[in-house]
C-alpha positions as CSV (number, residue, x, y, z in Angstrom):
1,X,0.0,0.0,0.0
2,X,1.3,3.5,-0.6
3,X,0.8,6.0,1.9
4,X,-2.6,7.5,0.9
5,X,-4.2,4.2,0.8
6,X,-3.7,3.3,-3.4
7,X,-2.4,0.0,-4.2
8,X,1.1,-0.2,-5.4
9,X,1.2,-0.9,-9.2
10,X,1.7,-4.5,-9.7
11,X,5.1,-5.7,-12.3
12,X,2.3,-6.2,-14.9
13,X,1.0,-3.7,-17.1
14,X,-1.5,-4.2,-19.7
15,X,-2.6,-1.9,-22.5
16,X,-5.1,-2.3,-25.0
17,X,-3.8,-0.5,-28.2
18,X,-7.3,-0.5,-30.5
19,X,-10.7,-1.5,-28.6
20,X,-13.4,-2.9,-30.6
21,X,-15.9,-0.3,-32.3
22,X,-18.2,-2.4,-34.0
23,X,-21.3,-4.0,-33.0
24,X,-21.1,-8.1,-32.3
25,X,-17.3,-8.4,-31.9
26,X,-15.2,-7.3,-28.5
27,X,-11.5,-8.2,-30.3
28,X,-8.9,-5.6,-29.2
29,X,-5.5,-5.3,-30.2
30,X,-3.2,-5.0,-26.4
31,X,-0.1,-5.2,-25.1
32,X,1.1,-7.3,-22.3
33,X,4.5,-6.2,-20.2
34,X,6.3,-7.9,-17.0
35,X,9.1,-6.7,-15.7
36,X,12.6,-8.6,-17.0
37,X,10.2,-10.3,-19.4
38,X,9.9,-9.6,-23.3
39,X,6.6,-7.5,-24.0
40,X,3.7,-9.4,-25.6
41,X,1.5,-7.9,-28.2
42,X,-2.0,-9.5,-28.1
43,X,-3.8,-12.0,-29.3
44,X,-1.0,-14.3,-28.6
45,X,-0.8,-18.0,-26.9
46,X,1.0,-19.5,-24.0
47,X,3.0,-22.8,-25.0
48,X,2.0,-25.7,-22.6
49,X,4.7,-27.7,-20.4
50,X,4.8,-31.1,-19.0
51,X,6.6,-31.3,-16.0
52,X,7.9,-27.7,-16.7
53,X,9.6,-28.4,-20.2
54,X,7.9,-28.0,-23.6
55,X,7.2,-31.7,-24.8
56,X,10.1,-32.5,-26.9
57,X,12.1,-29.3,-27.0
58,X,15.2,-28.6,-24.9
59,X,15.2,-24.8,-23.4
60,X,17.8,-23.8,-25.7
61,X,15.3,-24.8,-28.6
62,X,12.6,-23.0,-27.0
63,X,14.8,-20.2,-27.3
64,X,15.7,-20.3,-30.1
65,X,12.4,-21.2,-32.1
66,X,9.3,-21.1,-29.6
67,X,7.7,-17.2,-30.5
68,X,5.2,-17.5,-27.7
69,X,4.0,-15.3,-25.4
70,X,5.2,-17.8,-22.4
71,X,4.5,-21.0,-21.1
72,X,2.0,-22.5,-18.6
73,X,2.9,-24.6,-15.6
74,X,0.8,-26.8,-13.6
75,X,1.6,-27.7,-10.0
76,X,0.8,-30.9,-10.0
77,X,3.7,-31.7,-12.3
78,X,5.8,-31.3,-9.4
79,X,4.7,-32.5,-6.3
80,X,4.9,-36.1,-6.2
81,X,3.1,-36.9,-2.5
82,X,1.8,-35.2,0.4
83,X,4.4,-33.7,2.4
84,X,3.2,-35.9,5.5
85,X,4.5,-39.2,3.8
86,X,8.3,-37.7,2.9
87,X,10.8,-36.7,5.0
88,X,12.8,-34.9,2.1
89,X,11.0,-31.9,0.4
90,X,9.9,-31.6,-3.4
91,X,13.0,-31.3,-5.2
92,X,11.5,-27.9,-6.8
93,X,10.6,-26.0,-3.5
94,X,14.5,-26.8,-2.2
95,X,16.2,-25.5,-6.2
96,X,18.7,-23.1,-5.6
97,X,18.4,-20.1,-7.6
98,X,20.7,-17.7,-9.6
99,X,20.9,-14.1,-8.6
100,X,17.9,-11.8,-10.1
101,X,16.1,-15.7,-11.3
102,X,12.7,-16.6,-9.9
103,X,12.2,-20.4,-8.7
104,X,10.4,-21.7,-11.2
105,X,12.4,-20.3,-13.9
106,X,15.6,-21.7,-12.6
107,X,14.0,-25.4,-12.0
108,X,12.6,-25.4,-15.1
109,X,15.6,-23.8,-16.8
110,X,12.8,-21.9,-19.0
111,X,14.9,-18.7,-21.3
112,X,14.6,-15.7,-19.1
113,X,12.5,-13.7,-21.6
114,X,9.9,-16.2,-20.9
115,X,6.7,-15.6,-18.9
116,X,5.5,-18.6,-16.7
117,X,1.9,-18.8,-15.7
118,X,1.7,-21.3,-12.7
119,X,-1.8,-23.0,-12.2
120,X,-2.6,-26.1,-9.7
121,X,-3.5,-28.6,-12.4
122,X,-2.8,-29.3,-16.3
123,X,-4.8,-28.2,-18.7
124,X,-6.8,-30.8,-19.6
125,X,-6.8,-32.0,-15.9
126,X,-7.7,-35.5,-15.6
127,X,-10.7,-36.3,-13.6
128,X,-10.1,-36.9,-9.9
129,X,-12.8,-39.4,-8.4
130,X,-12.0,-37.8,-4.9
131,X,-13.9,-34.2,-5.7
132,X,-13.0,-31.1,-4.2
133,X,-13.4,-30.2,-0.3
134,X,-14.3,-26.6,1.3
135,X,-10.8,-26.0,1.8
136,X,-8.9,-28.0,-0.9
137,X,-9.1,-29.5,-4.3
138,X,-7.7,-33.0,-5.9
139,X,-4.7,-33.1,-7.9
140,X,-3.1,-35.5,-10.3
141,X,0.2,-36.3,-9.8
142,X,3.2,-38.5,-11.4
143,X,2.5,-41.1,-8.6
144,X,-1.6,-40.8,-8.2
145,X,-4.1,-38.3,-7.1
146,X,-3.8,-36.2,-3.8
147,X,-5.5,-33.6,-1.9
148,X,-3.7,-29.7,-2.4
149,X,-4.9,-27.4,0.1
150,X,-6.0,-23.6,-0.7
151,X,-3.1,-22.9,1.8
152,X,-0.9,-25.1,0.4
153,X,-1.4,-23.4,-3.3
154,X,-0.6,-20.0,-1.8
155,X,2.4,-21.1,-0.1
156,X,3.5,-22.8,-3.3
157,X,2.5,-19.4,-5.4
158,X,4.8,-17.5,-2.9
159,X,7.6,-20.1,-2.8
160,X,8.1,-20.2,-6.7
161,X,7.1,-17.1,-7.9
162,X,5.6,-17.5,-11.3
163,X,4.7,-14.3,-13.0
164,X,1.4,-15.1,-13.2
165,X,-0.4,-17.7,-11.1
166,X,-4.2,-18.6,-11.4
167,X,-5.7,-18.7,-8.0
168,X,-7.6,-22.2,-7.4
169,X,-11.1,-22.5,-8.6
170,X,-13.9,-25.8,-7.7
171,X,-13.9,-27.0,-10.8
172,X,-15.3,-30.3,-12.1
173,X,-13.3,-31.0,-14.9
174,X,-16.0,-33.5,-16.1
175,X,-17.3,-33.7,-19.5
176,X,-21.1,-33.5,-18.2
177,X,-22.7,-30.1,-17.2
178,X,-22.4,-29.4,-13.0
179,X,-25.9,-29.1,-11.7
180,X,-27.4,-25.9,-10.3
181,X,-26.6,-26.8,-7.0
182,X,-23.1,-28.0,-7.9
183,X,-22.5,-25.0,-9.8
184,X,-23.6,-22.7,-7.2
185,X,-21.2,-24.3,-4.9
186,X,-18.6,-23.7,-7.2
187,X,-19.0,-20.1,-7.4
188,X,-19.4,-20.0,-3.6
189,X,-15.8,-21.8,-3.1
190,X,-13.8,-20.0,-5.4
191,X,-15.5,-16.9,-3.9
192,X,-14.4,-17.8,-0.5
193,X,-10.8,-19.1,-1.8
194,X,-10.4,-15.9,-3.4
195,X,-11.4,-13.6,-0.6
196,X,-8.9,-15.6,1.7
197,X,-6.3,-16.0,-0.4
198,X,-5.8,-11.8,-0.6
199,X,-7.1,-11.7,3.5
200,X,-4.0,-14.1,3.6
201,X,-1.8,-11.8,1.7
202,X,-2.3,-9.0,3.6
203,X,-1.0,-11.0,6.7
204,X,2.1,-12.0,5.0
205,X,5.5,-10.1,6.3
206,X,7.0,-10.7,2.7
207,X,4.3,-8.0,0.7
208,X,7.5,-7.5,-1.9
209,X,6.8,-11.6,-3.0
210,X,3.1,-10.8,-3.0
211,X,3.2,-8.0,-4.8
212,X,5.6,-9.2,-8.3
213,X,2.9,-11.9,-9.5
214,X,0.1,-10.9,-11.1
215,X,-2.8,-12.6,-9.8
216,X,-5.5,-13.7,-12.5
217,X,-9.0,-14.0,-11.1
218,X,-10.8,-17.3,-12.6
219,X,-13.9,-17.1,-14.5
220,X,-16.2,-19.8,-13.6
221,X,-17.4,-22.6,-16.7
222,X,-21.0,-22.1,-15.2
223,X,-23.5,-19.7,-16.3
224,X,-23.3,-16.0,-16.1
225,X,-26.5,-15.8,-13.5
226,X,-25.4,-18.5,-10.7
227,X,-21.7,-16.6,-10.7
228,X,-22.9,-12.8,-10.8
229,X,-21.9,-12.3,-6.9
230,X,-18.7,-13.8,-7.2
231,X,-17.6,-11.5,-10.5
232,X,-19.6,-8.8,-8.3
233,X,-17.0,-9.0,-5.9
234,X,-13.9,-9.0,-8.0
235,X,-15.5,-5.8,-9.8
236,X,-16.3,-3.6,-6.0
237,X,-13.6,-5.4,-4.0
238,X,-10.8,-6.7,-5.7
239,X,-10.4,-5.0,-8.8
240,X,-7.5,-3.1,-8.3
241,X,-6.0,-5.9,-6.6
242,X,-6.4,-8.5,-9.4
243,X,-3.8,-8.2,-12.4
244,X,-6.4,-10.3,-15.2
245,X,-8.9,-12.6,-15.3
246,X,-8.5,-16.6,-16.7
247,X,-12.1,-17.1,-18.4
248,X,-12.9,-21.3,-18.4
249,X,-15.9,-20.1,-20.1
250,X,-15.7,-17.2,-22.9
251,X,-19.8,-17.8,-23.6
252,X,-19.8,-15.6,-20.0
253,X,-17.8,-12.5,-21.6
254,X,-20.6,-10.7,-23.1
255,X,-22.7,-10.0,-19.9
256,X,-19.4,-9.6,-17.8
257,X,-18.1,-6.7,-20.2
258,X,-21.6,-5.3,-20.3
259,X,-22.0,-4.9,-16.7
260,X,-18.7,-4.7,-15.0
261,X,-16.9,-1.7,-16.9
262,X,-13.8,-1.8,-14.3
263,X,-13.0,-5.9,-15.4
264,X,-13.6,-5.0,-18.9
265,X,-10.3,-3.4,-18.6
266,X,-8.0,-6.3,-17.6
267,X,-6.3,-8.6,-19.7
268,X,-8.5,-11.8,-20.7
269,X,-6.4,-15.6,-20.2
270,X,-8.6,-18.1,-21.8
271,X,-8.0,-21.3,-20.2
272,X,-10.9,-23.1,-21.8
273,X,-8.3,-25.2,-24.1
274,X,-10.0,-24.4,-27.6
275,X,-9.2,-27.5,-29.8
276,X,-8.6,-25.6,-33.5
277,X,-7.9,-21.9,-34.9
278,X,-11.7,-22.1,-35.5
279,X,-12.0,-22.0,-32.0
280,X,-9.6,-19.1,-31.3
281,X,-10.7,-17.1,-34.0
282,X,-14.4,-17.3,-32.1
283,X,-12.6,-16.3,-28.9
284,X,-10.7,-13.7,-30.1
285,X,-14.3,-12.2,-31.2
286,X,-15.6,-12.3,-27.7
287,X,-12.8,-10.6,-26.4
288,X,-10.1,-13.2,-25.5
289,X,-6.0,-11.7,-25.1
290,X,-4.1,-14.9,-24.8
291,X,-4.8,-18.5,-25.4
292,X,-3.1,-21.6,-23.7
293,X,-3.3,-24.1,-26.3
294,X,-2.7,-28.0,-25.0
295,X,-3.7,-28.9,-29.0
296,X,-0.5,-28.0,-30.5
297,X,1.2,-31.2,-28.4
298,X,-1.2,-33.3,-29.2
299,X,-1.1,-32.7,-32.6
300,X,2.5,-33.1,-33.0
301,X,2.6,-35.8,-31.0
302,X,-0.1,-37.5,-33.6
303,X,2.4,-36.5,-36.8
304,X,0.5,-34.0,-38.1
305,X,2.5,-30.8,-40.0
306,X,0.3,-27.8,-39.3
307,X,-0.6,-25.9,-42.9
308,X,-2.9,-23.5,-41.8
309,X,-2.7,-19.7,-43.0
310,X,-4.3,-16.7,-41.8
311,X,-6.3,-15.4,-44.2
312,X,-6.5,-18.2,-46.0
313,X,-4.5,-18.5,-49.2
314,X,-6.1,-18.2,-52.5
315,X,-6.7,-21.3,-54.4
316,X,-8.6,-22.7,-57.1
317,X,-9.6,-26.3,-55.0
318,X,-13.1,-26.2,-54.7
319,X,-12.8,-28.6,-51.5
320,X,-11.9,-27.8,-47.9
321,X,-8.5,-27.4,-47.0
322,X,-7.1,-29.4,-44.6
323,X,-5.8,-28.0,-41.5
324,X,-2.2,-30.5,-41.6
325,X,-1.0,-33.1,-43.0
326,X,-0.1,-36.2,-41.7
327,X,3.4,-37.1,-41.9
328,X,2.8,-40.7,-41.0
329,X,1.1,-41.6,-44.1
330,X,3.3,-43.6,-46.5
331,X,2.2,-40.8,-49.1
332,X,5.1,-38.9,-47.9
333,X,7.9,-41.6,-47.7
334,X,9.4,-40.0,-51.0
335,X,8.4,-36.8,-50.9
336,X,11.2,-34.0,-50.6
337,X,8.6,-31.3,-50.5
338,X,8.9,-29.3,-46.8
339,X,6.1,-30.5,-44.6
340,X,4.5,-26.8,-45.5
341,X,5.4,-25.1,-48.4
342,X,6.2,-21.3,-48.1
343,X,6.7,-22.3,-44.1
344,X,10.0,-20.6,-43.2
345,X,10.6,-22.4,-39.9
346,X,14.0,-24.3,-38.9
347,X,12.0,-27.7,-39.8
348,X,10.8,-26.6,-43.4
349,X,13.8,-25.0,-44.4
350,X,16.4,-27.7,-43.4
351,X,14.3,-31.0,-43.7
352,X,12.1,-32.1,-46.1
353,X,9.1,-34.1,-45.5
354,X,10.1,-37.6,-46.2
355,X,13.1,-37.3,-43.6
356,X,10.6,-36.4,-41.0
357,X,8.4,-39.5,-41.9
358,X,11.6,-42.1,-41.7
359,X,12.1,-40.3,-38.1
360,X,8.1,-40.9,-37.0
361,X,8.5,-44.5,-38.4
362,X,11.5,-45.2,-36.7
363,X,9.9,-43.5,-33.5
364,X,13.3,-41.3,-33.5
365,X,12.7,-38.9,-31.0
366,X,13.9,-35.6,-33.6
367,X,11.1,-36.3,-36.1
368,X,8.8,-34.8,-32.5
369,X,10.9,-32.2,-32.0
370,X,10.8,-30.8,-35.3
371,X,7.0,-31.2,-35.5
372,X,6.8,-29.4,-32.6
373,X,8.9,-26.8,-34.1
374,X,7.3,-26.3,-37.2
375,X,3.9,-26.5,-35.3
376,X,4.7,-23.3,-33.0
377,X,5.7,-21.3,-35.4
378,X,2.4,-22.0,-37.5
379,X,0.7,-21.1,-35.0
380,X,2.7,-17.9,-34.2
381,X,2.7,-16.9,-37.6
382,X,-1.7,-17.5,-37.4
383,X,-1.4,-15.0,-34.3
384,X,0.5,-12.6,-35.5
385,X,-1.4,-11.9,-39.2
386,X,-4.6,-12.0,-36.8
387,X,-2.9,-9.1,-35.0
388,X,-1.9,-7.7,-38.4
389,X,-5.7,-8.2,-39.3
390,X,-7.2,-6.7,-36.3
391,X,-4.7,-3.3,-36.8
392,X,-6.7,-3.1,-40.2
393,X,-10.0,-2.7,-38.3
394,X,-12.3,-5.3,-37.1
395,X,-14.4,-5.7,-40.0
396,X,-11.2,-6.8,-41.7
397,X,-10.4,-9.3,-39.0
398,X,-14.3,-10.6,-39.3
399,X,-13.9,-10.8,-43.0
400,X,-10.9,-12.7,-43.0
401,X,-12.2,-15.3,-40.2
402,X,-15.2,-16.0,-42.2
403,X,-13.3,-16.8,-44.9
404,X,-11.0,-19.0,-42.7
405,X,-14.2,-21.1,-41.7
406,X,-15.7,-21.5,-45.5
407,X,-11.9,-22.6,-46.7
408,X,-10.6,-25.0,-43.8
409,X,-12.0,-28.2,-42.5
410,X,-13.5,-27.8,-38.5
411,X,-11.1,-30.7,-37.4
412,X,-7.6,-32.0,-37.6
413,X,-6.7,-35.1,-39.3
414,X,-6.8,-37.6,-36.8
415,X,-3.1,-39.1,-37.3
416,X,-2.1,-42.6,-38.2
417,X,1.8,-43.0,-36.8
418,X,2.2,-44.2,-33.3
419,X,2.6,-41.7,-30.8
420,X,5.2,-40.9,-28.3
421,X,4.8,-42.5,-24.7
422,X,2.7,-40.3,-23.4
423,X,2.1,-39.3,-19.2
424,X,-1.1,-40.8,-17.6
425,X,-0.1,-44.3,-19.2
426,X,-0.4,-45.6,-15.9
427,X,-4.0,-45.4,-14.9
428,X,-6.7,-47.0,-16.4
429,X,-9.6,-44.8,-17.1
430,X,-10.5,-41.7,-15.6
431,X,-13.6,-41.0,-12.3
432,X,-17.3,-41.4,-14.1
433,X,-16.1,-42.3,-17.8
434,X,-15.2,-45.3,-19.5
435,X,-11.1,-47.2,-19.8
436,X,-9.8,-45.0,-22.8
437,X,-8.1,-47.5,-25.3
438,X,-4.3,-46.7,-25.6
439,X,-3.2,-45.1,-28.5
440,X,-0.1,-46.9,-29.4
441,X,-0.1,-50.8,-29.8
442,X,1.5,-52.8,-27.3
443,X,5.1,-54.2,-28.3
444,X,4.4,-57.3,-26.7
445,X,1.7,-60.2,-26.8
446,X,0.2,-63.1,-24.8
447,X,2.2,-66.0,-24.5
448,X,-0.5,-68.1,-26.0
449,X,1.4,-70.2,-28.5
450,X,0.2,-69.0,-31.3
451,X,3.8,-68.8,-33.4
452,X,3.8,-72.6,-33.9
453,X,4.6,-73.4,-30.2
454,X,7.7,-71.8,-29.9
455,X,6.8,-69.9,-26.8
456,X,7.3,-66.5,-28.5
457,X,4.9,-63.6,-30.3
458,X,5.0,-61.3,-32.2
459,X,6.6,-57.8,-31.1
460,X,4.0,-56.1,-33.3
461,X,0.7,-57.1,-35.2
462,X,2.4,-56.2,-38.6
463,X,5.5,-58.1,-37.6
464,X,5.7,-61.9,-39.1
465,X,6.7,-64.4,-37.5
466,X,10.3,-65.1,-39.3
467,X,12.3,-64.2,-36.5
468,X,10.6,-66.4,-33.7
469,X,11.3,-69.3,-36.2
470,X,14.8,-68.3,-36.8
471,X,15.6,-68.7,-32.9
472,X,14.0,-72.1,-32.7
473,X,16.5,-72.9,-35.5
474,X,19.4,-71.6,-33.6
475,X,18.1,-73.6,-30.5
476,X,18.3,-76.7,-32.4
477,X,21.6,-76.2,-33.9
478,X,22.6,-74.9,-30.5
479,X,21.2,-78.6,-29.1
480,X,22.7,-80.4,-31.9
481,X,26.2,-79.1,-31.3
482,X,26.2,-80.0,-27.5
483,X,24.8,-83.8,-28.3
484,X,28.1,-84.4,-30.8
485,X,30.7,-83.1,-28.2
486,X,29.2,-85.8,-25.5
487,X,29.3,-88.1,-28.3
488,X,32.4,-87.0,-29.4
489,X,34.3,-87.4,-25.7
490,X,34.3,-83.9,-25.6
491,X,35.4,-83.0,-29.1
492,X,33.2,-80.6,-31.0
493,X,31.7,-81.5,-34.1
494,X,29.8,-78.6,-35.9
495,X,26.8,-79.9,-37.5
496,X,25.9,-78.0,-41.2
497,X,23.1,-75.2,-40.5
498,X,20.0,-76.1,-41.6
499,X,18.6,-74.7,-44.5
């Protein structure tokens, strides 16, 4: 607090550079600045980390070719148990840290030009079948779901300083709609959780800790008249203290921007995980800033090449355009075509296509890593001409999204390859829904004697059995070789191979 009562300024400073003007669309052009960080023009996207690391790219490679705004973090990465059951702490609470270097940033190694935006759980969260309490809510962790307390967040939020963190929220995570009654309770906890986490923050002795995150108020995924006190509240009581708000729910931002003038002002996280450009494009309209997008790994991880363009590129095909290509397909065995023509990212302009198809088929680890490449800088290069269409005026941004939607299919291909071994292999199905198949085949079958009795299958289904036969024939060469040196009083005689 300064003396005459204002709030400091918090390290985060948002300004929105053209507001919408028209009628039916709330996209604004902003700017996004942290202190030590790069500034971020908006729209932009947040790269998503697993265990603190960009699937399949080192830090110096996100350094060097990830153009995103930052990256988001989720707790539950890192905590392995509940403190009560270890006598050592987590490894990342106990990191030391480099002069003028933030916690997280030196565990996770993340370039310093980075921002980090720390929430408690990943993004899609797996369904917990615990539920959330009144004072806590269930986590997924690498060795199985626990229970992380409000206090416990906070305490975590202090310890690593992110510079952003998303307060906890009751979330269901579910696929099916929360009842009334559930969703009212929802509002009510986050409501509470949110009132004491800043009742907690004024008690704290360290207020220069406090006061370098920006604290992003969650926007509940229920409807706009069960969670009007809550948003009430962060409008009259904490809206000076709150630095932006994470919407789960942009279908809310209408009536929240029509009746709160003061929120309208802060800078809008979707954390709704939109699954296509489509998607983001519809965001954008409502008034979205910055998108965490969970699709981009998945995608690479399925061997799709991105080929998406913002506008759309003029062409005489009368059918959709796809929105990538799969790499996978045999189609591109020869082909020494980039994965995207006119792409001028590390991946297209040193590799061709059919190299990066021998590397998915081989399940080398670099044919990933240069999908995931490719793939961030197609999206970058989607954010930044939306950007460059939004500076034209938003009827020039509307135009060019319509024509997105009439020339791109809604979906991505689906993938054929095998994917990478992916986290959550280890559990069987998730609370309330049914065992999800794996993707990937196993390498290894029942021991059923189906390869003639030799006691051996097949390390894949499109394997044949050659191999298994082969080391029966060794074996009996192997049996035959011992018999003639018994015979032989010990002298070896080296029967011919068979065959």
């Amino acid at each position: 607090m300064t003396n005459d009562g204002q709030e400091e300024p918090t390290a985060m400073v948002f300004e929105v550079l053209k507001a919408a003007i028209i009628d039916g669309s709330a996209a604004r052009l902003g700017r996004m600045a942290l202190a030590g960080r790069r500034s971020v023009d908006t729209p932009n996207y947040l790269a998503v980390t697993s265990r603190g690391v960009v699937p399949h790219m080192t830090p110096d490679n996100v350094g060097k070719h990830l153009h995103s705004a930052g990256v988001y973090m989720a707790l539950e990465d890192f905590i392995e148990r509940p403190q009560q059951y270890s006598k050592r702490p987590t490894p990342i609470y106990d990191t030391p840290t480099s002069q003028g270097r933030r916690p997280l940033h030196s565990f996770t190694a993340m370039p310093p030009e980075f921002m980090t935006v720390l929430g408690a759980r990943r993004i899609p969260a797996v369904l917990s079948p615990m539920g959330n309490s009144n004072a806590s809510i269930s986590i997924f962790t690498s060795t199985g779901y626990q229970v992380l307390t409000t206090k416990e967040y906070q305490t975590a939020v202090e310890t690593l300083r992110p510079d952003i963190a998303i307060p906890l929220a009751d979330l269901t995570h579910g696929p099916i709609t929360p009842t009334s009654k559930r969703a009212l309770r929802m509002a009510e906890r986050t409501d509470e959780w949110l009132k004491n986490w800043f009742a907690a923050e004024d008690a704290s002795a360290d207020e220069l800790r406090q006061r370098d995150v920006a604290i992003f108020a969650p926007v509940l995924p229920v409807s706009y008249s069960i969670q009007w006190e809550y948003l009430e509240r962060l409008s009259e009581d904490l809206s000076t203290r709150i630095a932006g708000l994470a919407v789960y729910d942009p279908d809310v931002l209408p009536d929240l921007l029509s009746d709160y003038a003061n929120l309208a002002a802060l800078p809008r996280l979707s954390v709704s995980a939109p699954t296509t450009p489509h998607h983001i494009l519809r965001q954008i309209s409502l008034g979205l800033d910055a998108f965490i997008l969970p699709f981009v790994n998945l995608v690479s991880d399925a061997g799709i090449a991105m080929t998406f363009t913002f506008p759309p590129s003029p062409t005489a095909t009368p059918s959709l355009l796809p929105l990538g290509v799969d790499l996978s397909s045999p189609s591109y065995k020869t082909s020494l075509a980039p994965p995207s023509p006119g792409c001028t990212c590390y991946a297209c302009t040193a590799h061709h296509a059919a190299y990066i198809h021998h590397l998915l088929a081989a399940r080398e680890m670099l044919g990933w890593t240069l999908l995931q490449t490719h793939n961030h800088a197609v999206v970058a290069a989607f954010f930044a001409s939306v950007r460059a269409a939004l500076a034209q005026g938003e009827v020039a941004f509307e135009d060019a999204a319509r024509q997105f939607a009439l020339r791109y299919e809604p979906e991505f291909p689906a993938g054929t390859g095998e994917r990478p071994r992916a986290r959550g292999y280890q559990f069987k199905g998730e609370a309330g829904g049914e065992v999800k198949p794996k993707l990937n085949k196993p390498a290894w079958g029942k021991l059923d004697g189906e390869d003639g009795g030799l006691g051996l299958t097949r390390v894949r289904a499109k394997k044949e059995v050659a191999p298994a036969v082969a080391v029966a024939a060794a074996a009996a060469v192997a049996d035959k070789v011992v018999e003639s040196a018994v015979e032989g009083g010990g002298r070896l005689e080296t029967p011919p191979c068979p065959g």
